[in-house]
N, C-alpha and C positions, 0 to 999 in steps of 0.2 A: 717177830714178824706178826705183823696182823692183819686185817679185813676191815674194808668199810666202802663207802662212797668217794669217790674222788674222780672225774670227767671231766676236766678242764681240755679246752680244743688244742691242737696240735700248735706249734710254737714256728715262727720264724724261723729258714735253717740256713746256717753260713756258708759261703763259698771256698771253695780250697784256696788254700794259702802255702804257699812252698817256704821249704826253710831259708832260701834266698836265692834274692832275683839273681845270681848267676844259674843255676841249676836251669837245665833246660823245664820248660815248662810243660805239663801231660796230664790228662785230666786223674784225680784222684777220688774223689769224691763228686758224686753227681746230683744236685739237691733242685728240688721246685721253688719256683718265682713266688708263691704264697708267703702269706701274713697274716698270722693269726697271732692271737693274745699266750702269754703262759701259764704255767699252771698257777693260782693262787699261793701265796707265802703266807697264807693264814694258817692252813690247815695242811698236813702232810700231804703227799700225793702218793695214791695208792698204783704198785707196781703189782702185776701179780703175774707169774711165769708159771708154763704149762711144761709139767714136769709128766712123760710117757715113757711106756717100755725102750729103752735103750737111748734113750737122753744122752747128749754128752754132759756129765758133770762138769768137767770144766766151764765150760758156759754158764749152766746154772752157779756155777760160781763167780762169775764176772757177775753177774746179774746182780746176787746178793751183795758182794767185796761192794760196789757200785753205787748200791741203792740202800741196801739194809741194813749199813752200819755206822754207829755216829763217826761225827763229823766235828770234832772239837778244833779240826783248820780254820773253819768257819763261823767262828763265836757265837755259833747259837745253842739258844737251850735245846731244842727242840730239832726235832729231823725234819730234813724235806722230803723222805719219799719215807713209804714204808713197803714192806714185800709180801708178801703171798705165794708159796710154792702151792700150784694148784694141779689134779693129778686126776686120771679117773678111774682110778682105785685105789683104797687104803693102804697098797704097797705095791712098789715101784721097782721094778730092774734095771737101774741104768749102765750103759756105754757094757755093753754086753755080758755083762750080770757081775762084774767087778764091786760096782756098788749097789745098793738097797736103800730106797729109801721109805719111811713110813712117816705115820703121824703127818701127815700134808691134808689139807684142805681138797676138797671136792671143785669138779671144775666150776661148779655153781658160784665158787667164787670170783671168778673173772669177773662177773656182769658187776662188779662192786669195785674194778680197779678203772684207773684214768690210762693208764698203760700197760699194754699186755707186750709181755716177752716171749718170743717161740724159740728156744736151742734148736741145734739139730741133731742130725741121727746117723747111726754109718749106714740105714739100711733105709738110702732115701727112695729107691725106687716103690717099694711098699710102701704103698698108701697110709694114711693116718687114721685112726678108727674114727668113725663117723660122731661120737659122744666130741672128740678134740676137734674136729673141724666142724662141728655146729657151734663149738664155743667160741672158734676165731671169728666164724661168721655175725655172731649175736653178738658178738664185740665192735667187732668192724660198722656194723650195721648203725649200733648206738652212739654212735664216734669217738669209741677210744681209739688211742692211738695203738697200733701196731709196730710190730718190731720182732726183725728175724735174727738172729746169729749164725752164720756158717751157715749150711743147709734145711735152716729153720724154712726158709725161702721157698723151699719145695711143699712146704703146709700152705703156707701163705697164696701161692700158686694153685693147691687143691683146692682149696678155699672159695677159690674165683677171686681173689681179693687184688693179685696182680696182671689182670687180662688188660692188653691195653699200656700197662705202664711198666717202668721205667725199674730192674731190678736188679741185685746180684746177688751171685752166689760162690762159692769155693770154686776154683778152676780146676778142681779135677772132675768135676761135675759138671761142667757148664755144658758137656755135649748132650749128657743124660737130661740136664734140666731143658735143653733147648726143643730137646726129641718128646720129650712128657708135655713142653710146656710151649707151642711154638707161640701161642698168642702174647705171652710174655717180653717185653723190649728186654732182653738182655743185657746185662752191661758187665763182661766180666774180666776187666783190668782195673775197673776203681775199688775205695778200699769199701767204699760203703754208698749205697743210694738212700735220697730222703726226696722221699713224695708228700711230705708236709703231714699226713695222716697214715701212712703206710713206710718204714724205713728197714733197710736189707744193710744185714753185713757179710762182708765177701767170704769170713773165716772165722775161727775162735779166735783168735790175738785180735784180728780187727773187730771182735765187742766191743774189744774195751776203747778203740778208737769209737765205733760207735754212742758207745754210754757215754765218754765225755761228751763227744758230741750233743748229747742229750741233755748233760747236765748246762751247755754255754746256752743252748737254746732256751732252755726253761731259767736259767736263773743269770747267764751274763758269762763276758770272758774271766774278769777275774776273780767269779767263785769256782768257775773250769777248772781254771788254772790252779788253783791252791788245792783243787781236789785228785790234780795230775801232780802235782809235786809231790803231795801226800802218797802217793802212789809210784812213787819213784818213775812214774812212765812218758816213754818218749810220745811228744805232739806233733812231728812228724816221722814217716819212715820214707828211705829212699828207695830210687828206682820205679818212678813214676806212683807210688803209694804213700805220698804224704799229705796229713792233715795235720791243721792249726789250732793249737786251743791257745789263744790270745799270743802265744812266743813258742817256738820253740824249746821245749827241756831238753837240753844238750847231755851229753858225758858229764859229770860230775870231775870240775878240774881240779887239779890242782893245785898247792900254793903259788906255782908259779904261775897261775894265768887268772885263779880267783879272784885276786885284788884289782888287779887290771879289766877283769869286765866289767865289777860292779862299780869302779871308776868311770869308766866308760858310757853306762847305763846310766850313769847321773849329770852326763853331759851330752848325750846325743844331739843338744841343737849346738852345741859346736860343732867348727870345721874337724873334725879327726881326721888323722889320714893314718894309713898303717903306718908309715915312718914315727909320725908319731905317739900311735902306741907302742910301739918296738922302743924308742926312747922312755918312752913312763915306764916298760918295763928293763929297762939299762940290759938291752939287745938288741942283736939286729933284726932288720928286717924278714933276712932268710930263716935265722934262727926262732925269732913269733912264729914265721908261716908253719914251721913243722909241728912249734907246740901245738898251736891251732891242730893241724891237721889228726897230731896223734891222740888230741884230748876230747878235741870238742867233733872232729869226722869234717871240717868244713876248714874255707881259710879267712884271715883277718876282715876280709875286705866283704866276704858273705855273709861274715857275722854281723857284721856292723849294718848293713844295708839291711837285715831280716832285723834287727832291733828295731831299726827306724823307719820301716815298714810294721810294725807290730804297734806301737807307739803311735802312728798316726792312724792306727787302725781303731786303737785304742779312745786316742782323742774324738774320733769322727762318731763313735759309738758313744759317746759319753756326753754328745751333746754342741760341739763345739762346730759353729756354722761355716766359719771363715775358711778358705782352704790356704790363702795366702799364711793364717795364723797356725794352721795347723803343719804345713810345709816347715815354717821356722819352728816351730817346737818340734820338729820331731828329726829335725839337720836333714831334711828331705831337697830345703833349700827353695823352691818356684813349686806355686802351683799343677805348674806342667809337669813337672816332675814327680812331682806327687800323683799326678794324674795316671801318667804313665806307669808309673812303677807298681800303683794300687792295682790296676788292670792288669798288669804282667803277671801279679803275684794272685789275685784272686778271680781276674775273669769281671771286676765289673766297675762303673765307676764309682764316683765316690758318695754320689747322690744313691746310686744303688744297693751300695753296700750300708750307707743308713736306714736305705727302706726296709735289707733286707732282715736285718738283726738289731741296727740303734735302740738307746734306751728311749726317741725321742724319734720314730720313724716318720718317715712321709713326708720332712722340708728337703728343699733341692739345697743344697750345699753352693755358695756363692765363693767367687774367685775374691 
């Protein structure tokens, strides 16, 4: 872990994406219409997280798992973020004096990170000592980007950083946070809020929805992705709390349905039907529906339509202008369809889901 300069402005942030257009649709994620540039791939990007009396470790552990360790998925020499556990005292008591932590950096070091990390606390209604919330504020101020975990939210909130906008926090809190914090727009059924310079996660699991998040924004869908596989973790959760990092990571199948998807995956602009993958894998149809259901949580025909929804997601982020072309590569079939199905599944069209994240933002995508 180390210390330096790194300020690059907040990133482009994507819109929710369900694991397939059958699943009713319900907002998950709740992000700003901004656009801005990423961080630089020249030079690492400095993370630094403010580590206080009764932190939850967990969190600080996503933070680090996330940020602070190589990344040999991604063939580079060199890392793209680096960390900073910053503290404001040379020793630490976290999540109720379970752990200890020492040897951390002084908060003086945030003013030196591009992105600050706030964990949260069990003991959110006590305020944050005034040394940590002049540090969010001189952060916020300079324009690094911010960033809560769980009821990290409630600093952020003392802060003044969320008056006015758009946040969330852990629902068992949400009444406490709404009573401390009424100027606050609350938002507490999605998994995470991104205000483009300021981004709230609902929970500790939903960090790590967050930090990918972080990583598609700052670096694309499939360095996300290789850094979610790397991590064995699902890209979306159900029950109205799913998020996309470029697909879906399903259940990890087995031989009987491996071979078959990644058949599948290399033919998406064909017609598939489930009959016919139930034949490629010399079964029937009732019988795929259940492997499906038992392996992968979803059925034949949800998979297939989240592939080829991820795939033209894929393509329209990468560059490719045509919608009629990107319809036939991705077995989406018509424009319209495409049309439809991209707004079903994200909330936006497809001109706007290039503005919002493309490698190549800002053309209107032609039929």
């Amino acid at each position: 872990m180390s210390q330096g300069s790194s300020q690059p402005p907040p990133a482009p942030a994507p819109a929710r994406v369900p694991a397939s257009s059958s699943a009713s649709v319900s907002p998950s994620v709740s992000v700003s219409p901004s656009v801005s540039a990423p961080p630089s791939a020249s030079a690492p990007h400095r993370v630094a997280v403010i580590v206080d009396e009764g932190t939850n470790p967990f969190e600080v552990g996503v933070a680090t798992e996330l940020f602070g360790l190589p990344r040999p998925e991604l063939g580079r020499s060199g890392p793209l973020y680096e960390v900073t556990l910053c503290a404001p005292t040379p020793r630490v008591r976290m999540n109720h004096g379970f752990f200890t932590l020492t040897g951390v950096s002084g908060l003086d070091a945030v003013d030196a990170a591009g992105t600050l990390v706030v964990p949260g606390r069990p003991d959110n209604v006590v305020p944050r000592t005034p040394p940590v919330l002049d540090a969010i504020r001189r952060a916020h101020a300079r324009g690094t980007r911010v960033v809560s975990f769980c009821t990290g939210s409630f600093a952020l909130a003392e802060a003044g950083l969320l008056d006015g906008r758009r946040a969330t926090t852990h629902w068992m809190w949400a009444r406490s946070f709404r009573e401390l914090h009424p100027r606050v727009l609350l938002e507490p059924d999605v998994l995470f809020v991104d205000e483009g310079d300021v981004l709230t996660a609902a929970g500790s699991a939903a960090a790590l929805d967050l930090g990918l998040h972080l990583w598609r924004r700052d670096h694309g869908a499939e360095v996300a992705n290789a850094v979610s596989r790397r991590l064995v973790f699902a890209a979306h959760r159900d029950g109205g709390q799913r998020q996309f990092v470029e697909r879906p990571l399903p259940q990890v199948p087995d031989a009987s349905l491996g071979p078959l998807l990644a058949w599948a995956q290399e033919r998406l602009h064909e017609p598939l039907t489930v009959a016919g993958l139930a034949a490629r894998a010399a079964v029937s149809p009732a019988t795929l529906h259940r492997r499906f259901r038992a392996q992968l949580g979803t059925t034949p025909l949800a998979w297939l339509t989240a592939e080829r929804v991820a795939l033209a997601c894929r393509l329209i982020e990468r560059g490719e202008e045509r919608l009629d072309v990107v319809a036939a590569r991705s077995g989406l079939g018509t424009a319209a369809n495409l049309r439809t199905r991209l707004r079903r599944a994200t909330g936006l069209s497809p001109t706007a889901y290039r503005r919002r994240f493309g490698h190549a933002p800002g053309e209107a995508l032609t039929a």
